[in-house]
C-alpha positions as CSV (number, residue, x, y, z in Angstrom):
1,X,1.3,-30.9,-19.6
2,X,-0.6,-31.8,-16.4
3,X,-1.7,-29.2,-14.0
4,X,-2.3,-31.9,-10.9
5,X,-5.1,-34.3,-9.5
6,X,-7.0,-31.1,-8.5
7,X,-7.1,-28.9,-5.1
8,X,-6.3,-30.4,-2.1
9,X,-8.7,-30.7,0.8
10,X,-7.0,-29.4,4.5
11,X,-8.8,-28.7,7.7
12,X,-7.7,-25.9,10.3
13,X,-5.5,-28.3,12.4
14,X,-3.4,-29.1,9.1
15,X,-3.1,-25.8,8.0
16,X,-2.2,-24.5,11.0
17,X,0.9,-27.3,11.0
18,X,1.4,-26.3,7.6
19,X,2.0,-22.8,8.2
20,X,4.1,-23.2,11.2
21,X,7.0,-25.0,9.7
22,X,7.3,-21.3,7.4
23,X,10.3,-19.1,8.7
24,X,8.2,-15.8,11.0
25,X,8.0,-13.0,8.2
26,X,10.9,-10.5,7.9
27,X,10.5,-7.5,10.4
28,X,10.6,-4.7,7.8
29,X,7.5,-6.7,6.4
30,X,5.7,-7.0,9.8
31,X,6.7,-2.5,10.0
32,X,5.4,-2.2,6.4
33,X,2.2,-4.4,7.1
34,X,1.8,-1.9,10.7
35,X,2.6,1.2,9.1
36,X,0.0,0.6,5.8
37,X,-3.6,1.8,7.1
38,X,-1.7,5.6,8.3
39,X,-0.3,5.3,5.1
40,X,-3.6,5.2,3.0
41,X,-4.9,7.3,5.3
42,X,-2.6,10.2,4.8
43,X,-2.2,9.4,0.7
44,X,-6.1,9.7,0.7
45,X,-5.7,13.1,2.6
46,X,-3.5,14.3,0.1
47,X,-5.9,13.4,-2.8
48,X,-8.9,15.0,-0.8
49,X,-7.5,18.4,-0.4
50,X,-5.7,18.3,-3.8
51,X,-9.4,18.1,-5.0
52,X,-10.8,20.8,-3.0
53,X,-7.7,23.1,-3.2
54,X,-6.2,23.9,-6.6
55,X,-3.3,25.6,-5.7
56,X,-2.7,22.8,-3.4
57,X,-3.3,20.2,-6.3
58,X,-0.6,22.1,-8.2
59,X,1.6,21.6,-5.5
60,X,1.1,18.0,-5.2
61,X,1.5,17.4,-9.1
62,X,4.4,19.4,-9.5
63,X,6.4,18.1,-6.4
64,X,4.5,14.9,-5.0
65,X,7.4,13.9,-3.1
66,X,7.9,17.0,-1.2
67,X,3.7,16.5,-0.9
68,X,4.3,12.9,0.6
69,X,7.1,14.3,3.1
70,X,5.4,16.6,4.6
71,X,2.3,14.1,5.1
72,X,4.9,12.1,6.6
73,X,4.7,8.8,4.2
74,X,7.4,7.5,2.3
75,X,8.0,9.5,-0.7
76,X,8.6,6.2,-3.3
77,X,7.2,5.7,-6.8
78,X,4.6,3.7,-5.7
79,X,2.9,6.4,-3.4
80,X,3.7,9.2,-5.6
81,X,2.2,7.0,-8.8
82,X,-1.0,6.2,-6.6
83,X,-1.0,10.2,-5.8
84,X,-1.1,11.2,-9.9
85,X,-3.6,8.2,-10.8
86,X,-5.7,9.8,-8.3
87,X,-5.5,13.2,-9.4
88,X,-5.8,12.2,-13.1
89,X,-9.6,10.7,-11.9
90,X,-10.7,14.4,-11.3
Protein backbone atom coordinates (compact mmCIF):
# COMPACT_ATOMS: atom_id res chain seq x y z
CA UNK A 1 0.00 0.00 0.00
CA UNK A 2 1.71 3.45 -0.87
CA UNK A 3 0.53 6.56 0.67
CA UNK A 4 2.28 8.99 -2.14
CA UNK A 5 5.82 10.68 -2.86
CA UNK A 6 4.95 12.97 0.17
CA UNK A 7 3.18 16.62 0.37
CA UNK A 8 3.25 18.76 -2.34
CA UNK A 9 4.79 22.11 -2.37
CA UNK A 10 2.27 25.21 -3.85
CA UNK A 11 2.72 28.86 -3.64
CA UNK A 12 -0.29 31.48 -3.25
CA UNK A 13 -0.61 32.09 -7.08
CA UNK A 14 -1.18 28.17 -7.56
CA UNK A 15 -3.48 27.83 -4.95
CA UNK A 16 -5.37 30.55 -5.71
CA UNK A 17 -5.82 28.78 -9.48
CA UNK A 18 -6.43 25.75 -7.65
CA UNK A 19 -9.23 26.88 -5.74
CA UNK A 20 -10.90 28.80 -8.43
CA UNK A 21 -11.70 25.94 -10.79
CA UNK A 22 -14.09 24.64 -7.38
CA UNK A 23 -17.90 25.20 -8.02
CA UNK A 24 -18.80 28.84 -5.34
CA UNK A 25 -20.14 26.99 -2.06
CA UNK A 26 -23.94 26.27 -1.89
CA UNK A 27 -25.92 29.36 -0.50
CA UNK A 28 -27.51 27.56 2.54
CA UNK A 29 -23.69 26.98 3.37
CA UNK A 30 -22.62 30.57 2.86
CA UNK A 31 -26.34 31.43 5.41
CA UNK A 32 -25.12 28.67 7.80
CA UNK A 33 -21.38 30.02 7.82
CA UNK A 34 -23.21 33.93 8.40
CA UNK A 35 -25.63 32.92 10.82
CA UNK A 36 -22.87 30.67 13.17
CA UNK A 37 -21.22 33.45 15.54
CA UNK A 38 -25.23 34.65 16.70
CA UNK A 39 -25.67 31.26 16.94
CA UNK A 40 -22.86 30.43 19.67
CA UNK A 41 -23.65 33.45 20.99
CA UNK A 42 -27.13 32.89 21.95
CA UNK A 43 -26.40 28.90 22.80
CA UNK A 44 -23.75 30.30 25.21
CA UNK A 45 -26.47 32.62 26.71
CA UNK A 46 -28.56 29.88 27.23
CA UNK A 47 -25.89 27.90 29.12
CA UNK A 48 -24.92 31.13 31.24
CA UNK A 49 -28.31 31.73 32.69
CA UNK A 50 -29.08 28.01 32.98
CA UNK A 51 -26.10 28.16 35.34
CA UNK A 52 -27.13 31.11 37.34
CA UNK A 53 -30.85 30.32 37.33
CA UNK A 54 -32.13 26.90 38.40
CA UNK A 55 -35.45 27.06 37.56
CA UNK A 56 -34.39 28.34 34.27
CA UNK A 57 -31.88 25.26 33.95
CA UNK A 58 -34.83 23.05 34.56
CA UNK A 59 -36.47 24.64 31.87
CA UNK A 60 -33.81 24.24 29.42
CA UNK A 61 -33.22 20.47 30.32
CA UNK A 62 -36.68 19.54 30.25
CA UNK A 63 -37.64 21.35 26.91
CA UNK A 64 -34.26 22.57 25.15
CA UNK A 65 -36.07 23.00 22.03
CA UNK A 66 -38.66 25.27 23.22
CA UNK A 67 -35.23 26.93 25.12
CA UNK A 68 -33.52 27.31 21.66
CA UNK A 69 -36.85 28.83 20.07
CA UNK A 70 -37.25 31.28 22.02
CA UNK A 71 -33.35 32.34 21.78
CA UNK A 72 -34.24 32.27 18.32
CA UNK A 73 -31.58 29.46 17.03
CA UNK A 74 -32.50 26.52 15.33
CA UNK A 75 -33.87 23.99 17.62
CA UNK A 76 -31.85 20.71 15.92
CA UNK A 77 -29.98 17.85 17.78
CA UNK A 78 -26.95 19.36 17.33
CA UNK A 79 -27.74 22.63 19.32
CA UNK A 80 -29.91 20.98 21.76
CA UNK A 81 -26.91 18.13 22.35
CA UNK A 82 -24.28 21.06 22.73
CA UNK A 83 -27.02 22.71 25.29
CA UNK A 84 -27.08 19.25 27.66
CA UNK A 85 -23.13 18.61 27.36
CA UNK A 86 -22.97 22.01 28.61
CA UNK A 87 -25.21 21.71 31.43
CA UNK A 88 -23.90 18.21 32.40
CA UNK A 89 -20.22 20.24 32.97
CA UNK A 90 -21.96 22.05 36.01
Amino acid sequence: MSTGDGVTSYNEEQLGELLSVLPPAPDAWVQAAKELPLALKRLEEIVERAKADESYRRHVVADPETALEQAEVVAHAQNVEIIRRRLDDK
